[in-house]
C-alpha positions in Angstrom: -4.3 -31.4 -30.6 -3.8 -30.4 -27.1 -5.2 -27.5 -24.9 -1.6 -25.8 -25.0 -1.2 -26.0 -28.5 -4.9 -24.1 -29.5 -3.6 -21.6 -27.0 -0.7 -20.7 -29.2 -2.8 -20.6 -32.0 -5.1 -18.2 -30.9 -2.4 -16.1 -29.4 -1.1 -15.7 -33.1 -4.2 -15.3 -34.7 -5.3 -12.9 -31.7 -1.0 -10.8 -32.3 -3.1 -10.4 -36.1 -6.3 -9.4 -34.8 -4.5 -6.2 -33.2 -3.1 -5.3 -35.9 -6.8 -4.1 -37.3 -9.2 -4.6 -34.6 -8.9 -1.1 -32.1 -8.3 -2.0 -28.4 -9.5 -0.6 -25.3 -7.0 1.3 -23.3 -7.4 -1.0 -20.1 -6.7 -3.7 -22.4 -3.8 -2.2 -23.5 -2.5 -1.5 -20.2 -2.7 -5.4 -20.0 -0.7 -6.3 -22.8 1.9 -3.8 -22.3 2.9 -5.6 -18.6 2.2 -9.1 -20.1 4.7 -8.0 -22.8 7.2 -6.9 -20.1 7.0 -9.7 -18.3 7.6 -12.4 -21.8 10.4 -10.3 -22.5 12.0 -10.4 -19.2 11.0 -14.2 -19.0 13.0 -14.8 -22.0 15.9 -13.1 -20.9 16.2 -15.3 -17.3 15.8 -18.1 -19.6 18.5 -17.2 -21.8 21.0 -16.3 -18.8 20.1 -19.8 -17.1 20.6 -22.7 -20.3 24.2 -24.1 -20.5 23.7 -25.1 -23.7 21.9 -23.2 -27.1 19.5 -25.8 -28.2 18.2 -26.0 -24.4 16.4 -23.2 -25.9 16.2 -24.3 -29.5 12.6 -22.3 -30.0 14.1 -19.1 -29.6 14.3 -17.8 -33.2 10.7 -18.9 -33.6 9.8 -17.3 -30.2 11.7 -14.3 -31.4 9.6 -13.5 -34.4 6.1 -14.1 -32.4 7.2 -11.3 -29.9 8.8 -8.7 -32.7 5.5 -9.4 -34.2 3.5 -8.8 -30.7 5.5 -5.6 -30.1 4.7 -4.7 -33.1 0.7 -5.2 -33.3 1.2 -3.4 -29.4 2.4 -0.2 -31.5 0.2 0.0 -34.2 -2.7 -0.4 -31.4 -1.1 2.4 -29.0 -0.5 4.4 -31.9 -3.9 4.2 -32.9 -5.1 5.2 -29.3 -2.6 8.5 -29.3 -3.4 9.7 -32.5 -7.4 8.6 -32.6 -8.3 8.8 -28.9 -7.5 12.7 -28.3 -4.0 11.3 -26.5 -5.3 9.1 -24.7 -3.6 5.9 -24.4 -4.0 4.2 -20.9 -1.8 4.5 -18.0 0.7 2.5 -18.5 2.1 4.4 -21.8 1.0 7.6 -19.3 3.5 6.6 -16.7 6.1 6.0 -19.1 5.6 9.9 -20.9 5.6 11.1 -17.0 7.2 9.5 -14.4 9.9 7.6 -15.9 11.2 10.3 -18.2 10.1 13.0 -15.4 7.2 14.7 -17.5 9.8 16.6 -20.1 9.3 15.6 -23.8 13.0 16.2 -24.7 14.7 14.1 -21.7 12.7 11.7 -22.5 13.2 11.9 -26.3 17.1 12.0 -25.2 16.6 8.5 -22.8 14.7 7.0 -25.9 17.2 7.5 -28.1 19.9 6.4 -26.8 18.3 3.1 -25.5 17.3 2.5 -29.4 21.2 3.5 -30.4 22.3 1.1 -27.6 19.9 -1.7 -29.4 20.7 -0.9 -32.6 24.2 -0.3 -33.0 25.3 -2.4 -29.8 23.8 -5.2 -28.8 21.5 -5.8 -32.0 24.5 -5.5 -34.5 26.5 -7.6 -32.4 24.4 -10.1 -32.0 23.6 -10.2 -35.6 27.1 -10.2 -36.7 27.9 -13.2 -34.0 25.2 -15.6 -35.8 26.1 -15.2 -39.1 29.7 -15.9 -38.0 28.4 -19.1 -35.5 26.1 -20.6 -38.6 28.8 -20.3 -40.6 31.4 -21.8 -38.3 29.2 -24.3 -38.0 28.1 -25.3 -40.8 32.0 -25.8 -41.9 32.7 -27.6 -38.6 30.4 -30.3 -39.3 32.2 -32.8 -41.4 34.8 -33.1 -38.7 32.6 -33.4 -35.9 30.8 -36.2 -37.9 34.3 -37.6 -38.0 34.9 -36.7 -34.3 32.1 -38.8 -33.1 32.7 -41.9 -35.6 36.1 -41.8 -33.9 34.7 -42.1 -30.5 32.7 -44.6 -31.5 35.0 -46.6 -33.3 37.5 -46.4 -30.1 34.8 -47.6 -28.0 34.7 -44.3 -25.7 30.7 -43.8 -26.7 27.8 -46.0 -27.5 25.6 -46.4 -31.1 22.6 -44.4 -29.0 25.2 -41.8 -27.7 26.8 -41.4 -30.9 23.4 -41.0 -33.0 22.5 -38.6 -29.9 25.7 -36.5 -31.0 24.9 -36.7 -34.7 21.5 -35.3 -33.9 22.5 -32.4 -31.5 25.0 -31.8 -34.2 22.3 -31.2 -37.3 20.0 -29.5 -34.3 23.2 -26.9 -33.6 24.1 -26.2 -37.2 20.1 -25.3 -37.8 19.7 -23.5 -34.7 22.3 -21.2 -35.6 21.1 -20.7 -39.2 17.9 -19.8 -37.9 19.5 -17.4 -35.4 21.5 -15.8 -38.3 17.9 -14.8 -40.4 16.0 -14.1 -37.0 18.4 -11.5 -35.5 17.5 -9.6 -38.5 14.1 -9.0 -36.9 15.8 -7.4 -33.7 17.4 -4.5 -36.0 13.9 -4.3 -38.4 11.9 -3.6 -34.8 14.9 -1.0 -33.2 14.3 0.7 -36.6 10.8 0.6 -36.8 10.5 1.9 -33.1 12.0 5.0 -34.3 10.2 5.9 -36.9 7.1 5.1 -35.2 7.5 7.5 -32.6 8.6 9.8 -35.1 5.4 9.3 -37.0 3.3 9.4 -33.8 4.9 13.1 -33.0 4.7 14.3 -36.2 1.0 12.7 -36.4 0.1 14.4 -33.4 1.1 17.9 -34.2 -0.9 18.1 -37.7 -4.0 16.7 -35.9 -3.8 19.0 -33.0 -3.2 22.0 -36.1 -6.4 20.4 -38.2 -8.4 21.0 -34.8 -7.7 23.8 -34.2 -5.4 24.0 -31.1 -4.4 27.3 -30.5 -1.7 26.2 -28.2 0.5 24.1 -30.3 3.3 24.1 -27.7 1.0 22.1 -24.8 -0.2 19.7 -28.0 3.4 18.8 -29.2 4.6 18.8 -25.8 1.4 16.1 -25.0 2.3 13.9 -27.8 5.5 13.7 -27.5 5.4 12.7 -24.1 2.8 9.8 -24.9 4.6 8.7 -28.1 8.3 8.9 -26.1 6.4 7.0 -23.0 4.8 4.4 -26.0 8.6 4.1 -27.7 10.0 3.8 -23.7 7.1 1.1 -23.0 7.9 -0.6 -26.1 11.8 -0.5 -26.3 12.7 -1.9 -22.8 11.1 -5.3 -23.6 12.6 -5.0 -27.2 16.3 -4.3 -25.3 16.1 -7.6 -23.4 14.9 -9.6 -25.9 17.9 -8.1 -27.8 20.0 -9.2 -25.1 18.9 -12.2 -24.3 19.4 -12.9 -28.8 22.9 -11.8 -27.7 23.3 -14.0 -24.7 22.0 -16.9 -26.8 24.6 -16.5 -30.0 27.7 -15.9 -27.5 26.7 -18.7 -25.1 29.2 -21.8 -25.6 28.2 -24.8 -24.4 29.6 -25.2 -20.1 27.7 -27.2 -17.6 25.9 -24.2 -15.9 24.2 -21.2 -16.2 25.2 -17.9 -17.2 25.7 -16.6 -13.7 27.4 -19.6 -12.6 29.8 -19.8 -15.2 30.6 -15.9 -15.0 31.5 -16.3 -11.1 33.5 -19.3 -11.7 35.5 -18.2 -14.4 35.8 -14.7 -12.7 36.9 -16.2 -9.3 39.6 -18.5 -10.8 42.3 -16.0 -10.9 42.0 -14.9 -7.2 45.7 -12.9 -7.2 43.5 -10.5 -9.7 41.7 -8.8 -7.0 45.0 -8.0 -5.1 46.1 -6.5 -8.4 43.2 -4.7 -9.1 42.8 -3.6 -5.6 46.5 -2.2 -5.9 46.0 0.1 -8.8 42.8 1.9 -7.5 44.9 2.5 -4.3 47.3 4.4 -6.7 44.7 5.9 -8.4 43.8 7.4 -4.6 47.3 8.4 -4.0 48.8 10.0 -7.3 45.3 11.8 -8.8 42.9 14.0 -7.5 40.5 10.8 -6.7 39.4 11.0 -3.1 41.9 8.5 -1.2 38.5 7.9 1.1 36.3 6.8 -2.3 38.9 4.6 -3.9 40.0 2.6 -0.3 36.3 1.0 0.5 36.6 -0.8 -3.0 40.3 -1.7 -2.5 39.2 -3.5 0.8 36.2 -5.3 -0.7 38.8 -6.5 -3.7 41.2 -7.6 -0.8 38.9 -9.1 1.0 37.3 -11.3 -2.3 40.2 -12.1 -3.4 41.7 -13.9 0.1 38.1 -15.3 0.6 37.7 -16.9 -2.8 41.4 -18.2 -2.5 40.8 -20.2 1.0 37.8 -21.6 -0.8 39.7 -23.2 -3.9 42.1 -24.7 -1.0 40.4 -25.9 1.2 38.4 -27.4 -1.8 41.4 -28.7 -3.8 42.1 -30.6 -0.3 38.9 -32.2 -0.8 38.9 -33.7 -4.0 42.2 -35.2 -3.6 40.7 -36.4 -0.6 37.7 -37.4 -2.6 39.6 -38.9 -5.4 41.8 -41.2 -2.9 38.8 -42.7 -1.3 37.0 -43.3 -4.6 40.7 -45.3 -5.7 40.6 -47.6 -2.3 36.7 -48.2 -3.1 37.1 -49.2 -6.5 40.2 -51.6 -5.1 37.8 -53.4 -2.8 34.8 -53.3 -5.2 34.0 -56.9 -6.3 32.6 -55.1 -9.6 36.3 -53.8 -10.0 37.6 -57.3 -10.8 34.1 -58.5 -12.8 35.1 -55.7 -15.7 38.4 -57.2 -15.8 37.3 -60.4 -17.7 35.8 -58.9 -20.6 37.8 -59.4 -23.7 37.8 -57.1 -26.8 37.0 -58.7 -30.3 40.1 -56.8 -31.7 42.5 -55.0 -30.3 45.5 -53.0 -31.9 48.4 -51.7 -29.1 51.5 -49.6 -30.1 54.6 -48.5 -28.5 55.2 -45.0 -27.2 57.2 -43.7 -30.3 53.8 -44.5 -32.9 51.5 -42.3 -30.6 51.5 -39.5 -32.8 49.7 -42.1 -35.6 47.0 -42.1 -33.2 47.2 -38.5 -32.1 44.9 -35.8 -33.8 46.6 -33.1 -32.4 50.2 -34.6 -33.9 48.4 -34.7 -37.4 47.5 -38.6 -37.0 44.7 -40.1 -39.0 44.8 -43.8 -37.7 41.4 -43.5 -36.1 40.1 -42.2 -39.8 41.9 -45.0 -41.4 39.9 -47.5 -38.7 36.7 -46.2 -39.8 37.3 -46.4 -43.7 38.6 -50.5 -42.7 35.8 -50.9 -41.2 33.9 -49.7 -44.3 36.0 -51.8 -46.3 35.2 -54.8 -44.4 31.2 -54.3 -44.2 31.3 -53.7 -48.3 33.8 -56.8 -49.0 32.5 -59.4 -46.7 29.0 -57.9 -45.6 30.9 -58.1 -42.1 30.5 -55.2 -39.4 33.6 -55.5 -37.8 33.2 -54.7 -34.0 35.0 -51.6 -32.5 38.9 -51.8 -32.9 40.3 -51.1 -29.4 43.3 -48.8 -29.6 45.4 -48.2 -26.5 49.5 -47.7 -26.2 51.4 -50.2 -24.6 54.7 -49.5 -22.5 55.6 -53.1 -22.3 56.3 -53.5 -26.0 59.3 -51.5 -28.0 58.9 -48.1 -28.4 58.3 -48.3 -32.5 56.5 -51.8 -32.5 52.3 -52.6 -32.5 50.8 -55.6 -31.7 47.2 -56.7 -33.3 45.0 -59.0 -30.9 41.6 -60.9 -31.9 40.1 -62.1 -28.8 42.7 -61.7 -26.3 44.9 -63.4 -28.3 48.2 -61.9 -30.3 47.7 -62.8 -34.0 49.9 -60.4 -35.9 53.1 -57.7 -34.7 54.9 -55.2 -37.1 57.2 -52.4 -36.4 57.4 -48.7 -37.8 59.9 -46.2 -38.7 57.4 -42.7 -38.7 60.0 -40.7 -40.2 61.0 -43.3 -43.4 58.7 -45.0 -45.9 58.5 -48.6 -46.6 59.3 -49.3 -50.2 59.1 -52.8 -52.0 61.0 -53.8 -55.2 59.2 -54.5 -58.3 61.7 -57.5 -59.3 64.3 -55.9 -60.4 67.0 -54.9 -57.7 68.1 -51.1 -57.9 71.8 -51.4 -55.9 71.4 -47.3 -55.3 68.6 -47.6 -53.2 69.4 -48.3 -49.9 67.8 -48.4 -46.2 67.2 -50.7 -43.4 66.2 -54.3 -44.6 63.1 -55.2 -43.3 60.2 -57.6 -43.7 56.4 -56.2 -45.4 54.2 -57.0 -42.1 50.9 -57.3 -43.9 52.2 -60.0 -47.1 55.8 -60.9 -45.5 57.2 -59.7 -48.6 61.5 -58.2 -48.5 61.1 -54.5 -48.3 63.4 -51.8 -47.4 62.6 -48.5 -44.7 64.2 -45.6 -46.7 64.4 -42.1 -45.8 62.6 -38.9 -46.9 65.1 -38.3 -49.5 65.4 -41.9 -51.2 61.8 -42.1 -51.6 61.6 -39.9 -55.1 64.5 -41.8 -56.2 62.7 -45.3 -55.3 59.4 -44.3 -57.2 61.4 -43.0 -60.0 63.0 -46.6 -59.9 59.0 -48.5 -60.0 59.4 -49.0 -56.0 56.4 -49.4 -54.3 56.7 -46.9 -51.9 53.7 -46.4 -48.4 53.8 -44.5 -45.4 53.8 -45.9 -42.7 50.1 -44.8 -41.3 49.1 -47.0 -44.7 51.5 -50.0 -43.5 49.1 -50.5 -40.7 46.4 -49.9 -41.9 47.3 -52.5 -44.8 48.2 -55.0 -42.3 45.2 -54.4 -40.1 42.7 -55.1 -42.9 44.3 -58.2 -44.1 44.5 -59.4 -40.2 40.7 -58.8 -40.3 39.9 -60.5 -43.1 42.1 -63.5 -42.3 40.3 -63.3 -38.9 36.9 -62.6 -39.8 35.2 -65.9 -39.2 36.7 -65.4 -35.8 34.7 -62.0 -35.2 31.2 -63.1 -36.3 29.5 -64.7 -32.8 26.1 -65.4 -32.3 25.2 -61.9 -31.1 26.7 -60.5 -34.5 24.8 -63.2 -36.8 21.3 -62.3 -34.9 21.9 -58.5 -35.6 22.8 -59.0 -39.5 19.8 -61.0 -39.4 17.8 -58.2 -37.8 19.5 -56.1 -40.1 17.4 -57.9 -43.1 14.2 -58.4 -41.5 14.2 -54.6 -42.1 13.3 -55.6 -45.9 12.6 -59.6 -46.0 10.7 -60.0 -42.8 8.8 -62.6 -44.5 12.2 -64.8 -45.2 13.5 -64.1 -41.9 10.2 -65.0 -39.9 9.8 -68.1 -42.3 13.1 -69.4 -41.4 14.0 -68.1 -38.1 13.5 -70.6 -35.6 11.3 -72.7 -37.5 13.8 -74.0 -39.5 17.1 -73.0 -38.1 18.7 -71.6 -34.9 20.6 -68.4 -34.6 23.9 -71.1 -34.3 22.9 -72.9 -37.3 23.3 -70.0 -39.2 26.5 -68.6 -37.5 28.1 -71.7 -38.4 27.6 -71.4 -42.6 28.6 -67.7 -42.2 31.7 -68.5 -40.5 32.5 -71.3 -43.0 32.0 -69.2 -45.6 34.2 -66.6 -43.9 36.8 -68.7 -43.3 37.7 -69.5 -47.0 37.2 -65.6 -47.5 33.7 -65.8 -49.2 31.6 -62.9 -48.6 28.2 -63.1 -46.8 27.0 -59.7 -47.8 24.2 -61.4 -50.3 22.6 -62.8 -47.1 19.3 -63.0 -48.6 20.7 -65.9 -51.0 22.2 -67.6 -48.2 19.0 -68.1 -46.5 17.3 -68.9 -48.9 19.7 -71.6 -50.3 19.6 -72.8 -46.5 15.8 -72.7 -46.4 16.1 -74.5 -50.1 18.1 -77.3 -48.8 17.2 -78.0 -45.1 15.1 -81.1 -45.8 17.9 -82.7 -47.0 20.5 -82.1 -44.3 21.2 -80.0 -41.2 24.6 -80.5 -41.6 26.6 -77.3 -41.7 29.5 -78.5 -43.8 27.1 -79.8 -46.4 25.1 -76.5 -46.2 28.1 -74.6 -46.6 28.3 -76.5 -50.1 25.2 -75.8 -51.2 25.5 -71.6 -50.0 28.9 -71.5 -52.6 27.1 -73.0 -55.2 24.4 -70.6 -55.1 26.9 -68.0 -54.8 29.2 -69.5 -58.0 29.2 -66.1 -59.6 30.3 -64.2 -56.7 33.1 -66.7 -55.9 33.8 -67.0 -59.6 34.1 -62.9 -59.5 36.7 -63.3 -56.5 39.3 -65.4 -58.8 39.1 -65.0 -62.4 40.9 -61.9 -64.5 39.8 -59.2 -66.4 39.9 -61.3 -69.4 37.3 -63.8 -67.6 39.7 -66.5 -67.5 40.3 -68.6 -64.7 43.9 -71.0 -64.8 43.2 -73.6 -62.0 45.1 -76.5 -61.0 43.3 -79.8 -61.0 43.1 -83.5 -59.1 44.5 -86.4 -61.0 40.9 -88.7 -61.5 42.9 -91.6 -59.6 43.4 -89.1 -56.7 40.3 -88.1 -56.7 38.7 -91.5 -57.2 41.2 -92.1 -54.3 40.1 -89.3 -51.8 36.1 -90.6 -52.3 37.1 -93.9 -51.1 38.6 -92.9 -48.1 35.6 -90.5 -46.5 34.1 -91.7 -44.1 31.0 -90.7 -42.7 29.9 -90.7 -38.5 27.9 -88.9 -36.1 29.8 -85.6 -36.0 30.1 -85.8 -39.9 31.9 -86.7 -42.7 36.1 -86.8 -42.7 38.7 -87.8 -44.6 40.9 -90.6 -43.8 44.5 -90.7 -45.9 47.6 -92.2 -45.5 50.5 -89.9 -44.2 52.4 -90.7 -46.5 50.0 -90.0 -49.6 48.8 -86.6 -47.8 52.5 -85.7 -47.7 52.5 -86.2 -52.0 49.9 -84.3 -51.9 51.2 -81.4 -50.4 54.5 -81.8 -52.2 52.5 -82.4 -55.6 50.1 -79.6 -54.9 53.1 -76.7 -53.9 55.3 -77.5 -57.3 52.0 -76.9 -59.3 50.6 -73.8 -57.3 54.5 -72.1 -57.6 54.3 -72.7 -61.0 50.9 -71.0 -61.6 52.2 -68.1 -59.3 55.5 -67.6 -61.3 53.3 -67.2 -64.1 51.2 -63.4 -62.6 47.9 -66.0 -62.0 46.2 -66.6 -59.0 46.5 -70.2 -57.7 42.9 -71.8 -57.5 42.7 -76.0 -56.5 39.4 -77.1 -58.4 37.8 -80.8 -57.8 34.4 -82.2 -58.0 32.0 -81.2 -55.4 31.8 -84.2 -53.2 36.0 -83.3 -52.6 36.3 -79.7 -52.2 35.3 -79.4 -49.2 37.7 -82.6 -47.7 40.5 -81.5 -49.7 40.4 -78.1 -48.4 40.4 -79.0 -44.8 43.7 -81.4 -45.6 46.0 -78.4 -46.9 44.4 -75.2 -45.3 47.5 -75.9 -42.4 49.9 -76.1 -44.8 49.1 -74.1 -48.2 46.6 -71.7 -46.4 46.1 -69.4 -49.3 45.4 -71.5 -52.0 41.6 -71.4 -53.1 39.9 -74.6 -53.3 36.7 -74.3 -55.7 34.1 -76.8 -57.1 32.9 -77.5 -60.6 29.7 -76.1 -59.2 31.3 -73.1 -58.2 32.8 -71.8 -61.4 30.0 -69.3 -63.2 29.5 -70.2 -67.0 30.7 -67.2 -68.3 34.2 -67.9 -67.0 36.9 -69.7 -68.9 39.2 -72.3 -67.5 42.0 -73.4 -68.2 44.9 -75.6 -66.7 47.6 -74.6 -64.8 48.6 -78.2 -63.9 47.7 -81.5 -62.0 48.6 -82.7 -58.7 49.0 -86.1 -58.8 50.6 -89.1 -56.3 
């Protein structure tokens, strides 16, 4: 522990000792000004923070000095009643000079200064804090929200946005702790009342026990030492009251108190003139001296004409300012170096879909960004990078356009004030709308109006807004896309990611064994026929399993899928664990074996065109077939062919999954769907 921090501990336990221990009056004296001068301290402080957890101790610092005050009272209060009145000078001065030696001025002055606290400034403040902590606390999930917005957009970093997070939980404390510690502002104005009440009271009967035949001169004594101790005591308690105020009104601005007040004060210049008017005509039409009113109208005048040359002549600065920051950033070579970076992904929209982006026009595609994002990282074990979204004036007013690196890889365009709807087979002629194209499957779909859409439900259409059309045909983009997104940098932070848990896998394997590209390269592979890499720990290992027999990513990739059979197995088969496949003729297999050939750069398959284009034509009668029927089309061939075959139709039958024996979990029951055969 440091120095500082015993001092605060023996402060405390000293604020106790008071309480019991009987004080000297010099000592007293000392504490009463060193109490002053904490309160008043705390009050600058308060007036000079631009933000409320700048001074995040205050509740805390608030209960030490009620307490302090407190322990001050019971000691002077000990002194008036025990020490034949007397209780040092500084409470003397108080009873005498500031109140002017009369018990019942001074009785007056301290009352009103504890009504001022009390009913004021003290219930104000405490009504304010229970009114911030709950506003607060019920403002949180959609600041949480605001700052995964920003962060998804790209406008703030991770740091700054755990930085917000933080300052977010630190606020919504702060101001719960305000709410129970203004309590102890009222508690202390109404236990400064009745102590000087008691200290009265208790001075008259021990004055009568003694004997005092002048009982006037003793209750006139005490009073004046218990007002001048409630005086002494209730200034510091009123600006610690108002600086509790101060803190619980203070919004968050980028000065202090006194800046911000003369700012906001001297933005409305005209004001003065106006206000300088109307105490003229007070001079004129009521019996107000003309001579008192005029000296105030001129200072008004003059404020007002001063403070509006000032916002002139600086309003001709900053433009000034602004142009010659434009014509430096022109000839900045640093101006043209930020131009080459290129987004990951990138989604740009026409002018008319700007209220789907809009929060203030009720739109929720930023929200739906963050939930896709979500999506992704549970399906694939893939965290997506940050989805630039920007409008676009070059492209149609109602169309979007989805870029991954740079590059456009999907368009769509939306009617905001229709819905999409999609037949469920059967054609109902009543329904009508604008023929259009689903973006995110290419399936026939119609744009109907507000009104058609019960009707088209009632009908079994399938019926989506069109906030959900994008964000539909964004995920599906992604995931199509995915191997795409996953660099180097993203592989070496999902492996950072694990070593959180399996450092001794990642340090066993990483370099020794295998590169940071190495890795990047199964991943993508496995990515690129939609297999998630969220079971990265198997991956690894299955890598680390195999790597004396081969360095070859293709071959790796083989061995990863096999380990991860009942994943892929999971991906394809129904709810009645059944799989239908389609299968290779064995002479097309025994074919495709005999024509791999193996070189430097790997294994590939060498065909005829003419038997590749069999294949394709073979392969597209079976996998319509299996389609017509509700299944999902899945190619399955030996091992030592899945991975040929699927590079020879993933141009032309893109969607159709190409499994291995290996591949297919044991639990899982196949069963043909057809063979493709030349």
């Amino acid at each position: 522990m440091k120095a500082s921090d015993f001092g605060i501990i023996l402060g405390v336990i000293g604020i106790v000792a008071m309480l019991v221990i009987p004080l000297p009056t010099w000592l007293l004296d000392f504490l009463l000004i060193l109490n002053l001068c904490i309160s008043l301290t705390i009050l600058l402080i308060a007036m000079n923070t631009t933000e409320t957890l700048q001074f995040s101790v205050f509740p805390s610092l608030l209960l030490l000095t009620t307490l302090y005050r407190l322990a001050l009272n019971v000691s002077s209060t000990r002194l008036i009643l025990g020490n034949n009145g007397q209780a040092g000078n500084v409470i003397a001065a108080f009873g005498s000079f500031v109140i002017g030696a009369n018990p019942v001025v001074g009785f007056i002055v301290f009352m009103i200064l504890a009504i001022i606290q009390f009913i004021v400034i003290t219930k104000g403040a405490e009504r304010v804090a229970e009114v911030a902590a709950r506003f607060t606390l019920d403002a949180m999930p959609g600041k949480q929200m605001s700052i995964d917005a920003d962060l998804n957009a790209g406008m703030i970093t991770e740091s700054e946005a755990r930085g917000r997070r933080k300052a977010v939980e630190q606020s919504a404390d702060f101001y719960g702790a305000m709410d129970g510690a203004s309590k102890f502002v009222k508690g202390d104005a109404i236990a400064s009342i009745i102590i000087v009440a008691v200290n009265i009271i208790g001075g008259f009967i021990i004055g009568a026990m003694k004997g005092n035949a002048n009982l006037t001169a003793t209750l006139n004594q005490y009073t004046l030492l218990s007002v001048g101790d409630g005086l002494v005591s209730q200034i510091p308690a009123l600006l610690i009251s108002t600086a509790t105020g101060i803190i619980v009104t203070r919004a968050a601005s980028e000065s202090n108190l006194s800046h911000e007040v003369l700012r906001q004060i001297s933005a409305y210049p005209k004001m003065f003139y106006i206000v300088a008017g109307t105490i003229v005509l007070l001079g004129l039409f009521t019996p107000i001296p003309l001579w008192k009113v005029l000296p105030i109208a001129i200072l008004l005048i003059f404020a007002g004409y001063r403070i509006n040359s000032s916002q002139l002549v600086k309003s001709k600065q900053e433009l000034e300012t602004v142009q010659q920051q434009k014509q430096a950033d022109v000839r900045n070579p640093e101006s043209v170096t930020t131009l080459t970076h290129v987004d990951p992904i990138e989604f740009e929209f026409g002018y008319a879909l700007i209220p789907l982006a809009d929060v203030a026009q009720g739109g929720d595609l930023l929200d739906r960004v963050i939930m896709i994002r979500r999506q992704i990282a549970l399906e694939y074990g893939l965290v997506v990078p940050v989805i630039r979204i920007r409008d676009n004036i070059q492209i149609r007013p109602n169309e979007y356009v989805i870029k991954i690196r740079g590059n456009q890889v999907a368009r769509g365009e939306l009617l905001l004030d229709h819905y999409l709807s999609m037949s469920p087979g059967v054609e109902d002629q009543t329904i009508t709308g604008i023929v259009t194209i689903e973006p995110a499957f290419g399936l026939p779909a119609l744009w109907i109006s507000e009104a058609m859409r019960e009707k088209a439900e009632f009908a079994g259409y399938t019926v989506v807004d069109p906030p959900s059309v994008v964000a539909t045909h964004l995920t599906e983009v992604i995931k199509k896309h995915a191997h795409e997104l996953l660099g180097r940098q993203e592989t070496k932070s999902l492996i950072d990611s694990l070593r959180t848990n399996y450092a001794s896998l990642v340090d066993e394997i990483m370099p020794a064994m295998f590169s940071i590209g190495e890795v990047q390269k199964v991943l993508v592979n496995l990515l690129k026929e939609r297999v998630s890499i969220r079971d990265l720990v198997t991956i690894l290992e299955t890598m680390a399993d195999y790597q004396s027999y081969t360095k070859d990513p293709e071959l790796l990739t083989e061995y990863v899928r096999a380990a991860l059979g009942r994943q892929i197995s999971a991906q394809y088969k129904t709810t009645d664990e059944t799989m239908k496949v389609i299968t290779l003729s064995p002479h097309l297999e025994k074919l495709m074996m005999e024509n791999i050939q193996n070189s430097d750069q790997g294994a590939y398959l060498t065909l005829d065109p003419k038997i590749s284009q069999q294949i394709y034509q073979s392969l597209s009668e079976q996998v319509q077939s299996v389609s017509a029927s509700g299944a999902m089309p899945v190619l399955l061939t030996s091992p030592s062919v899945r991975m040929h075959m699927r590079r020879l139709i993933e141009r032309v039958l893109p969607d159709v999954a190409v499994l291995s024996y290996n591949e297919i979990d044991s639990n899982v029951e196949v069963s043909s769907g057809g063979v493709v055969s030349v």
